[in-house]
KOLROPA-282539 format. One record per residue (C-alpha): x, y, z; residue in one letter; residue number from 1. Coordinates in pm, 1 decimal. Last residue first. Layout:
N
       east      north         up   residu   num
          X          Y          Z        a   NUM
...
END
This chain:
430
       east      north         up   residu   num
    21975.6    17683.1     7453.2        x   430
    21723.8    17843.7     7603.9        x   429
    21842.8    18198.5     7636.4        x   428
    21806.5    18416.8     7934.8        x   427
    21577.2    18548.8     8165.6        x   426
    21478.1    18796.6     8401.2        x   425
    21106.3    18894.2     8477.3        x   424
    20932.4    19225.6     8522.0        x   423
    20617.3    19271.4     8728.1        x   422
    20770.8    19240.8     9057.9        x   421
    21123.2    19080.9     9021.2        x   420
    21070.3    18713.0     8936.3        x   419
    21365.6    18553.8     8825.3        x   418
    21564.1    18240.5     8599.6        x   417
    21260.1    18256.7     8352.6        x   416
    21417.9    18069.7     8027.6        x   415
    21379.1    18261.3     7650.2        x   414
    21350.2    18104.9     7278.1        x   413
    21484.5    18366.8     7061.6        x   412
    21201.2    18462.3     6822.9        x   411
    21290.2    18845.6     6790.0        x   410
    21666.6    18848.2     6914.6        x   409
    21836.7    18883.5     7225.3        x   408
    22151.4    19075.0     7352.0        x   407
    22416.8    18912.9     7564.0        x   406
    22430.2    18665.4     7901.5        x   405
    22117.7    18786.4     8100.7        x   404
    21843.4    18919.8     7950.6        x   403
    21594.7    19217.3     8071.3        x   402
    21231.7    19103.3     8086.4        x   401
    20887.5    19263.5     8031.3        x   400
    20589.4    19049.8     8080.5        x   399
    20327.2    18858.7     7787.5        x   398
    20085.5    18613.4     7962.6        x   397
    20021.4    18254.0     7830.6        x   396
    20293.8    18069.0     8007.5        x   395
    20573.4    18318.7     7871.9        x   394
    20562.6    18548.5     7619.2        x   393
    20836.2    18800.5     7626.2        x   392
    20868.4    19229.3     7559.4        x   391
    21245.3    19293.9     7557.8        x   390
    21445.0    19613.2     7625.5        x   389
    21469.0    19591.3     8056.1        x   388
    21697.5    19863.2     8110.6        x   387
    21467.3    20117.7     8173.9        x   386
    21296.6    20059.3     7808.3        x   385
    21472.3    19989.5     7483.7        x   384
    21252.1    19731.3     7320.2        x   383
    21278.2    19419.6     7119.3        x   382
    20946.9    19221.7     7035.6        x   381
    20808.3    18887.1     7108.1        x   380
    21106.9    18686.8     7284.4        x   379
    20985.8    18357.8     7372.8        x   378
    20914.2    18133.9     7651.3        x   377
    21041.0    17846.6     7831.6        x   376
    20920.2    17816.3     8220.9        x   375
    21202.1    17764.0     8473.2        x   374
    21046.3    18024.7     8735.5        x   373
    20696.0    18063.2     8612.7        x   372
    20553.0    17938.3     8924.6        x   371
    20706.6    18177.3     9137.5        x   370
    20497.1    18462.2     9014.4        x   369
    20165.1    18238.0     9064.2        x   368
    20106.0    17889.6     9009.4        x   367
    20340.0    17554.3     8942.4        x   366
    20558.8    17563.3     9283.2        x   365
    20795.4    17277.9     9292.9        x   364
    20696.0    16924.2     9488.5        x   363
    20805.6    16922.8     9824.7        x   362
    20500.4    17052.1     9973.0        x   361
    20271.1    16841.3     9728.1        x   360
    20477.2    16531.5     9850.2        x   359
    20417.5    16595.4    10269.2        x   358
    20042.1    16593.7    10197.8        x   357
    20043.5    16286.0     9958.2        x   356
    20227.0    16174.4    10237.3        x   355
    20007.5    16250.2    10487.6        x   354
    19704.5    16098.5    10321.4        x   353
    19858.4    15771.2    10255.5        x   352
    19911.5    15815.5    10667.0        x   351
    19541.6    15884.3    10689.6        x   350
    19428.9    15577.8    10493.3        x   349
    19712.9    15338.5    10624.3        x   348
    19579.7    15483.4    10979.7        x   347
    19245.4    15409.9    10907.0        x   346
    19259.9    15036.8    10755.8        x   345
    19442.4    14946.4    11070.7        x   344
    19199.4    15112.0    11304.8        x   343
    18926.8    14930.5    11121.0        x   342
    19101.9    14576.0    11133.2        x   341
    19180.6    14618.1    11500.0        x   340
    18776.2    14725.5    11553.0        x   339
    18664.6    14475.7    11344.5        x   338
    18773.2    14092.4    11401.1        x   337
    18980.4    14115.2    11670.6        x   336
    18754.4    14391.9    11883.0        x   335
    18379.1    14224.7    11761.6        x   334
    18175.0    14524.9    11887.9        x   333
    17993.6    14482.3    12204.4        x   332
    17640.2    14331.6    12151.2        x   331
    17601.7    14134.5    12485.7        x   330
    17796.9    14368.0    12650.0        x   329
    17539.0    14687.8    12615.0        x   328
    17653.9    14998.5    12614.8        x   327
    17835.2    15013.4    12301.3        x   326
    18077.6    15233.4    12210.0        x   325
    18344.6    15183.9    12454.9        x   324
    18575.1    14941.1    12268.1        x   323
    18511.3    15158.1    12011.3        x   322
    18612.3    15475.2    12173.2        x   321
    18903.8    15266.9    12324.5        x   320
    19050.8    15134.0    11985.1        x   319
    18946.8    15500.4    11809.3        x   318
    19113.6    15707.2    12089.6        x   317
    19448.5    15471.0    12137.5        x   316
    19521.9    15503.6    11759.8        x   315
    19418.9    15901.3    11730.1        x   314
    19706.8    15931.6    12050.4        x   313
    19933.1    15738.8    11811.7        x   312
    19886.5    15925.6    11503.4        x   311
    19869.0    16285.8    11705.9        x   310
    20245.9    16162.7    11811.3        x   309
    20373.9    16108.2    11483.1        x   308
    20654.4    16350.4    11480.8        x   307
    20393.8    16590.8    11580.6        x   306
    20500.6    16812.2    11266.0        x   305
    20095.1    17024.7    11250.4        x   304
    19860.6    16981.8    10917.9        x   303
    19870.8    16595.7    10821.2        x   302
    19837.0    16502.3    11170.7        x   301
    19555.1    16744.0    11237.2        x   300
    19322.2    16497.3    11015.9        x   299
    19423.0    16206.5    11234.2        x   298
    19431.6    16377.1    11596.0        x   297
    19053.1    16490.8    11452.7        x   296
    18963.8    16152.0    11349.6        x   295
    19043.8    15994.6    11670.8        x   294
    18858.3    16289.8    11872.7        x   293
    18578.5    16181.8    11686.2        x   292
    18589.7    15819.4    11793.3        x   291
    18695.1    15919.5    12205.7        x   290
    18368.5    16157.3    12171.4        x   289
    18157.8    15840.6    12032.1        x   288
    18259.3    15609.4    12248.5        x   287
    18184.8    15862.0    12535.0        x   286
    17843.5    15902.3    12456.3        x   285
    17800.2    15590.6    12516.7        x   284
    17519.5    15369.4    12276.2        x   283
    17237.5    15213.3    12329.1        x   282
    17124.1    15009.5    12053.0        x   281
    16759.2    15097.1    11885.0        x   280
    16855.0    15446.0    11732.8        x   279
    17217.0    15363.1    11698.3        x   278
    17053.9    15215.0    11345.2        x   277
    16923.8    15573.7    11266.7        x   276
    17225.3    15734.1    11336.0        x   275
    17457.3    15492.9    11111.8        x   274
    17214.1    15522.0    10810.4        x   273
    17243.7    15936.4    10869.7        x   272
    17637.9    15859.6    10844.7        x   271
    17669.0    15659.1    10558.6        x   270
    17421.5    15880.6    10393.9        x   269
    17651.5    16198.9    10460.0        x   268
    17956.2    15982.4    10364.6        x   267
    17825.9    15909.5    10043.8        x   266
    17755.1    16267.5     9939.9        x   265
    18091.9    16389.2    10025.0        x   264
    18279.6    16102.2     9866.2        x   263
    18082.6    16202.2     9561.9        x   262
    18094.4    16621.8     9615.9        x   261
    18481.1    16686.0     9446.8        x   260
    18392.6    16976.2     9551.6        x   259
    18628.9    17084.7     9835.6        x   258
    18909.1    16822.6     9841.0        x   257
    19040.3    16775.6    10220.3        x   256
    18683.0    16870.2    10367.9        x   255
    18525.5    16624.3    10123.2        x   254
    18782.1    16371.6    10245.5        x   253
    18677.2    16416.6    10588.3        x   252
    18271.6    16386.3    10492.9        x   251
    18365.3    16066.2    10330.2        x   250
    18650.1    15882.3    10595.3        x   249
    18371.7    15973.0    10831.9        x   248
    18113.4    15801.6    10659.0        x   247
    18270.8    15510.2    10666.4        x   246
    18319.5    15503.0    10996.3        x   245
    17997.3    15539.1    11055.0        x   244
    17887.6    15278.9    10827.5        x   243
    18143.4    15073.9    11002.3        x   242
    17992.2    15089.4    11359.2        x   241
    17622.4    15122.8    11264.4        x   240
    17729.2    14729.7    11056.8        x   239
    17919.2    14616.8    11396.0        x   238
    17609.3    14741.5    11639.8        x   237
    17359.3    14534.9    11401.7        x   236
    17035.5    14792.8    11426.3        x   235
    17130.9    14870.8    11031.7        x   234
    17063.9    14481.1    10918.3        x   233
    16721.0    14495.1    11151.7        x   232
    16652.1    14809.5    10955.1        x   231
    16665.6    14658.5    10651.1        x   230
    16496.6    14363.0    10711.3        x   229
    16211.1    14531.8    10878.2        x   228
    16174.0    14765.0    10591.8        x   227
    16189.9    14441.1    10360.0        x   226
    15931.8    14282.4    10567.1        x   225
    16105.2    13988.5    10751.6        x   224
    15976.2    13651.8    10615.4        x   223
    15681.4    13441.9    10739.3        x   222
    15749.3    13043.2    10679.3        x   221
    15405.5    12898.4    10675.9        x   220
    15432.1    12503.1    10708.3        x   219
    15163.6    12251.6    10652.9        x   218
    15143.2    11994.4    10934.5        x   217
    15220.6    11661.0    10817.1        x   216
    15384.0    11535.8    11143.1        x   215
    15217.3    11834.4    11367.7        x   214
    14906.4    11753.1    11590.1        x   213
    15015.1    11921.9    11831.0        x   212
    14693.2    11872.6    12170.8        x   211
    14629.3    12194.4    12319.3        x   210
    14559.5    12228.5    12655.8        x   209
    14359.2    12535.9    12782.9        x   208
    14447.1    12640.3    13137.0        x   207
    14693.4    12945.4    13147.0        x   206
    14710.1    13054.9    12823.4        x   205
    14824.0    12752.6    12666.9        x   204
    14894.7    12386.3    12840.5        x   203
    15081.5    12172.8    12579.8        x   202
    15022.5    11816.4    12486.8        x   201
    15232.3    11613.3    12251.6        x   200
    15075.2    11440.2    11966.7        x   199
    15352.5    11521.6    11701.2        x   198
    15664.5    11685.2    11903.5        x   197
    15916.9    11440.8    11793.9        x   196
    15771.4    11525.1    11412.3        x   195
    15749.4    11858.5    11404.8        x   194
    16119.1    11882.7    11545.0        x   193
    16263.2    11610.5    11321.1        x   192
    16108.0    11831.7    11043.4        x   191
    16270.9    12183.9    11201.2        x   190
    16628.0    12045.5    11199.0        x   189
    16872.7    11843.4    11381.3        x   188
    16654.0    11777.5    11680.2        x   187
    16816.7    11755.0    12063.4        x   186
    16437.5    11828.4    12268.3        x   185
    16311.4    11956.5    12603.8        x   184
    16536.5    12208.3    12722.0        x   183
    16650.8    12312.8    13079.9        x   182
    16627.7    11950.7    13220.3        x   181
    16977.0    11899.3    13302.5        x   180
    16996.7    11621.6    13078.5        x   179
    16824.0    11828.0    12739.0        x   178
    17074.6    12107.1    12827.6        x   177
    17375.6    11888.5    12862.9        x   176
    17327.9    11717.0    12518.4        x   175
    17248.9    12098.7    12390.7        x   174
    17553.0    12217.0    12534.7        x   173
    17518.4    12426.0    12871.7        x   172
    17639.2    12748.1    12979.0        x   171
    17720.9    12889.1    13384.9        x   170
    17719.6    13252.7    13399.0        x   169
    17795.4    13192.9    13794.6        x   168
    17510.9    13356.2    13914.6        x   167
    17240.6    13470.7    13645.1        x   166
    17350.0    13057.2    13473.3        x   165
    17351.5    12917.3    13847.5        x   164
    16986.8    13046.8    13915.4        x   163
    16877.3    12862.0    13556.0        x   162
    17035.9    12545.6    13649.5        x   161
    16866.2    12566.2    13988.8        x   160
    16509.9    12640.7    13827.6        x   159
    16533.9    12391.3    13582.9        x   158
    16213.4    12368.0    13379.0        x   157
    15830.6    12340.2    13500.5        x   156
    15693.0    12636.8    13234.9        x   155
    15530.2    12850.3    13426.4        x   154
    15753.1    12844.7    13778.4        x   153
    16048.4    12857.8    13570.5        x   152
    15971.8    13140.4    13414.7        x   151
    15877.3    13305.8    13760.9        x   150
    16203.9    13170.3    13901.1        x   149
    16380.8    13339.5    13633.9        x   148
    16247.4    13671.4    13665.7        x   147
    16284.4    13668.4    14014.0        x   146
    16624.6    13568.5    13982.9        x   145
    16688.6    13857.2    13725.0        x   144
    16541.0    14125.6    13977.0        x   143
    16824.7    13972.0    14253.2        x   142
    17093.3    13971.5    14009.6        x   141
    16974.6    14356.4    13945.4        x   140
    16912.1    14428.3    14285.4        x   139
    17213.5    14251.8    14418.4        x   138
    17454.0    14434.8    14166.1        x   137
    17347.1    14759.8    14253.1        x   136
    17411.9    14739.8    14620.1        x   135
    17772.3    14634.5    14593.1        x   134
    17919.9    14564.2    14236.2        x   133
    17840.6    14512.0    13903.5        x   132
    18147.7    14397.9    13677.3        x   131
    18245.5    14585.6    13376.5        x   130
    18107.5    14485.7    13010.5        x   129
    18088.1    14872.8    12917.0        x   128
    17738.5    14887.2    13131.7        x   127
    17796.6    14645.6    13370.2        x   126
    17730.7    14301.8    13384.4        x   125
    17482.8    14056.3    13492.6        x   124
    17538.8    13686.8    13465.2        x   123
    17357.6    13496.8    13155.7        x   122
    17591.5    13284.0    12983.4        x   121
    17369.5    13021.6    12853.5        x   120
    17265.1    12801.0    12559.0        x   119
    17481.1    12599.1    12320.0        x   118
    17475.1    12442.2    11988.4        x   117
    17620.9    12195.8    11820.5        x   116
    17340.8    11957.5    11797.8        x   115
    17017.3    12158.9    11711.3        x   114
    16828.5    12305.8    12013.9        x   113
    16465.7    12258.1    12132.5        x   112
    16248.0    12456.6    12374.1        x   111
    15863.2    12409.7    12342.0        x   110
    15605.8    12621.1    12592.2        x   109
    15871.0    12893.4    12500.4        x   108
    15972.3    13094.3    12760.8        x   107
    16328.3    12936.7    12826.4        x   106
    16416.2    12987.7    12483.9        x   105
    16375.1    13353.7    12500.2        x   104
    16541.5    13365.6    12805.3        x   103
    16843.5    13190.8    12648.1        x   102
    16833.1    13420.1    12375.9        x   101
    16841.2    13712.1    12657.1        x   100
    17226.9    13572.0    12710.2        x    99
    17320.8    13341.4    12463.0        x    98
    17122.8    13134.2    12228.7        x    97
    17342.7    12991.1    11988.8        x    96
    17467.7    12876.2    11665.9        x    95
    17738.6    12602.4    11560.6        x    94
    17457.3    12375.8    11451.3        x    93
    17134.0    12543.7    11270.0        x    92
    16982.7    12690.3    11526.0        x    91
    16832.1    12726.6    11841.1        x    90
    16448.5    12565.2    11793.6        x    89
    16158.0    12725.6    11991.6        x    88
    15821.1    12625.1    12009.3        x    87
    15497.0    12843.7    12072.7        x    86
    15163.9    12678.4    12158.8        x    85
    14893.0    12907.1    12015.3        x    84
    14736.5    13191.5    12243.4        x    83
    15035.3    13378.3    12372.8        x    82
    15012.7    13544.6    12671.5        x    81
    15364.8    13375.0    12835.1        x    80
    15531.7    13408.8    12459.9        x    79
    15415.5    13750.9    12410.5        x    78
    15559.7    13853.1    12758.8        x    77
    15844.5    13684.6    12670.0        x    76
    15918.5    13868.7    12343.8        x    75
    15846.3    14242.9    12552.2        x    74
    16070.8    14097.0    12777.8        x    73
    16391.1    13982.9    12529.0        x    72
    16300.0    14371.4    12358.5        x    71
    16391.1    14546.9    12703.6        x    70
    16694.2    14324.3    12814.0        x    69
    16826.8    14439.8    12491.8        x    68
    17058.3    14159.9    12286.8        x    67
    17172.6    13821.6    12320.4        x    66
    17445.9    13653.1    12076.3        x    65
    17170.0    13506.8    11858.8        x    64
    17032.9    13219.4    11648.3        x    63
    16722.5    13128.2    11700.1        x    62
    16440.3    12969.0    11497.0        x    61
    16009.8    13037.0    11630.4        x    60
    15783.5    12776.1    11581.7        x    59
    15437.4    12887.6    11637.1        x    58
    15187.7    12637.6    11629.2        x    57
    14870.2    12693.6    11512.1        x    56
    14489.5    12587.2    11531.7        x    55
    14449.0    12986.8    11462.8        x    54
    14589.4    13169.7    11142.8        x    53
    14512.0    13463.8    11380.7        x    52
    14707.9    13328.3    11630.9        x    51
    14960.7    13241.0    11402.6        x    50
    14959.3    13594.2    11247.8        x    49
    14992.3    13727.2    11624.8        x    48
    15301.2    13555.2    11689.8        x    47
    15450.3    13718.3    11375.5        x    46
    15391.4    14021.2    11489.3        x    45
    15550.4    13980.1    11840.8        x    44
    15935.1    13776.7    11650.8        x    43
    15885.0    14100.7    11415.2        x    42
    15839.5    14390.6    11657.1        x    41
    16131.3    14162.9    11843.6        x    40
    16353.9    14142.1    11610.4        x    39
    16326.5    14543.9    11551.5        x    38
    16371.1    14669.9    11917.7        x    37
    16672.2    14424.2    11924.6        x    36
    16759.8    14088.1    11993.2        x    35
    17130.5    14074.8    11772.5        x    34
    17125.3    13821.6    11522.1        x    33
    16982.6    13499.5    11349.1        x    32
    16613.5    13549.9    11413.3        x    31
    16359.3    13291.6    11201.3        x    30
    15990.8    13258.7    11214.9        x    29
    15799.3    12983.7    11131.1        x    28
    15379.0    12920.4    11110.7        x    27
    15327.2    12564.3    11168.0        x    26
    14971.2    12432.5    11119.2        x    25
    14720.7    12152.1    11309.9        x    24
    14756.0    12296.6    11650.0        x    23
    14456.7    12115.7    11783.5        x    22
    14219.9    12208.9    12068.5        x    21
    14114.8    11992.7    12377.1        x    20
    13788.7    11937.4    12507.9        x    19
    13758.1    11565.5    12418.3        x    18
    14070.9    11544.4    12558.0        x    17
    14416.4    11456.1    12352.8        x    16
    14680.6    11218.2    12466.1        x    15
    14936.3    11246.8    12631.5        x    14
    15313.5    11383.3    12646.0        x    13
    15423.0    11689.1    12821.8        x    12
    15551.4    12051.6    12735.7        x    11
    15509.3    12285.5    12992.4        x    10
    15762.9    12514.1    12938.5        x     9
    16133.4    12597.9    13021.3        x     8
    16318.7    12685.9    13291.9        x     7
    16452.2    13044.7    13254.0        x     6
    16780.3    13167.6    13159.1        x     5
    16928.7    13524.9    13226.8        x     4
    17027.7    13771.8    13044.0        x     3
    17155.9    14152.2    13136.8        x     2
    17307.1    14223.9    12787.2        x     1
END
């Protein structure tokens, strides 16, 4: 993700004017995740129930690696029209607001972060997580600056911190944050928020200052709609990743076992659930190529003696097609923690799969002519025809037989030693 941070708002102390409003509720909303097309629908509709609540103030709770550059400006623009006073709190300890996070944070007319956390990391990178370099790197650092400067500009925060963090991906604790002048509060939770910002003054769209009025403020916590939720769960690059995977391993083992239809059917939905959460994540085309060649050098492993050569090129493919697969840095897909444990799971599951492959060819032959060699059967009636004078019942099916070793009996309990055309040879069980 191309982040950068921006100073932060306008938040002073004083006292209310006779012409003042009041933000007299909190309405809350919470991200912890990826900023996508989705968060950001929600983080924008939200904003507009607390201005239609009116006397608000918007709180919104942060927790995120960074995300789209186009979904962190669509959620600053809202912030920069926004008609309420709108806080933000990175949160609970341990998280923070990285990349377009920090952006986020740095639009908000309130910026506060939890002890713990941290805020930052903002210098352009490539698509695939490459550096930028020549030309196209100075317009985009340059664009970012802009951006910055204009954020800073609005809302009286640390333009030179901000500069250094698109520059030199420079990242700040909390304590350090608050000193440098890039947030405004260190609060544990959302109550010690409410109540350090309780009387404070904040200028909102572009002239009218509103006065928080916020230590017994009633709080409206709105929830993700459960479409929302779900498809914010499905935009999470790591949970497309594994549902497609998953849905590979299906639709292959389908192909292995025609009609066995359940692993079938689950890997189709795996698969459509994994399209429609690439949807709102770019993706490269070439992660996904270097993925399905993977699975190919897999599958033709257990059909063609490489000597395991297909299982290593299949290695390299998936760890560089999912290296790959993501476009944007900020949401790259966890390599220790996923991608090494999915390439591990998938070449135990494909080399299980080779020798159950490498077992049925060794195992003996239990259909057709060949089938019935070493199958007990018995002597049904005694003939005298072209040398071959008994009629036999073997394996459900009666055939003509010649015997070897002496003359049999009705009833004689018979052993296939050979196939010859439509006439077997046997000779006595004993």
């Amino acid at each position: 993700m191309l982040g950068a941070l921006g100073a932060l708002g306008s938040a002073s102390g004083g006292d209310a004017h006779s012409d003042t409003g009041r933000a007299e509720r909190i309405v809350v909303a919470a991200v912890d995740g990826p900023i996508t097309p989705i968060s950001a629908g929600f983080v924008i509709r939200t904003l507009e129930v607390a201005e239609e609540r009116g006397n608000a103030l918007f709180v919104l709770e942060l927790d995120t690696p960074g995300g789209l550059e186009e979904s962190m400006r669509d959620i600053v623009k809202a912030f920069l029209g926004s008609k309420v006073p709108v806080a933000v709190l990175v949160g609970p300890p341990g998280g923070r607001a990285a990349s377009a996070g920090a952006i986020i944070t740095m639009a908000a007319h309130v910026a506060a972060m939890a002890p713990g956390t941290n805020i930052g990391a903002a210098h352009p990178v490539a698509i695939g997580g490459g550096e930028i370099d020549g030309t196209m790197r100075e317009k985009i650092e340059n664009d970012f600056l802009a951006h910055v400067r204009a954020l800073a500009a609005e809302r009286g925060r640390n333009a030179e911190w901000a500069e250094k963090a698109v520059l030199e991906s420079v990242s700040a604790t909390a304590e350090e944050a608050l000193e440098l002048g890039v947030i405004d509060f260190v609060v544990r939770d959302l109550g010690e928020l409410m109540e350090e910002v309780d009387g404070l003054t904040v200028v909102v769209d572009g002239d009218e200052p509103v006065v928080l009025k916020t230590a017994d403020a009633p709080v409206e916590r709105i929830e993700m709609s459960r479409k929302e939720g779900f498809l914010f769960v499905l935009s999470n690059p790591t949970v497309a990743y594994l549902l497609g995977i998953l849905g590979a391993y299906g639709i292959l083992f389908e192909l292995w076992n025609p009609g066995t239809l359940f692993p079938g059917i689950v890997g189709g939905i795996c698969i459509l659930l994994a399209v429609i959460g690439f949807q709102v994540v770019p993706i490269s085309w070439a992660g996904v190529g270097l993925i399905g060649l993977a699975m190919l050098f897999f599958m033709l492993e257990v059909k063609v003696t490489s000597y395991g050569a297909l299982t290593v090129a299949g290695i390299l493919c998936m760890v560089l097609g999912s290296i790959v697969l993501i476009d944007e840095p900020s949401l790259a897909i966890p390599v220790v923690s996923v991608v090494l444990p999915v390439v591990a799971f998938t070449l135990l599951f494909f080399l299980a799969v080779v020798g159950m492959a490498l077992k049925a060819q060794g195992a003996r032959v239990r259909t057709g002519a060949e089938g019935l060699i070493g199958c007990i059967g018995q002597v049904r009636s005694v003939l005298d025809e072209g040398g071959r004078p008994y009629r036999v019942f073997v394996n459900g099916e009666y055939w003509f037989a010649s015997a070897e070793g002496g003359r049999l009996d009705v009833g004689d309990s018979v052993r296939v030693v050979a196939v010859e055309g439509r006439y077997l040879r046997v000779e006595v069980e004993r």
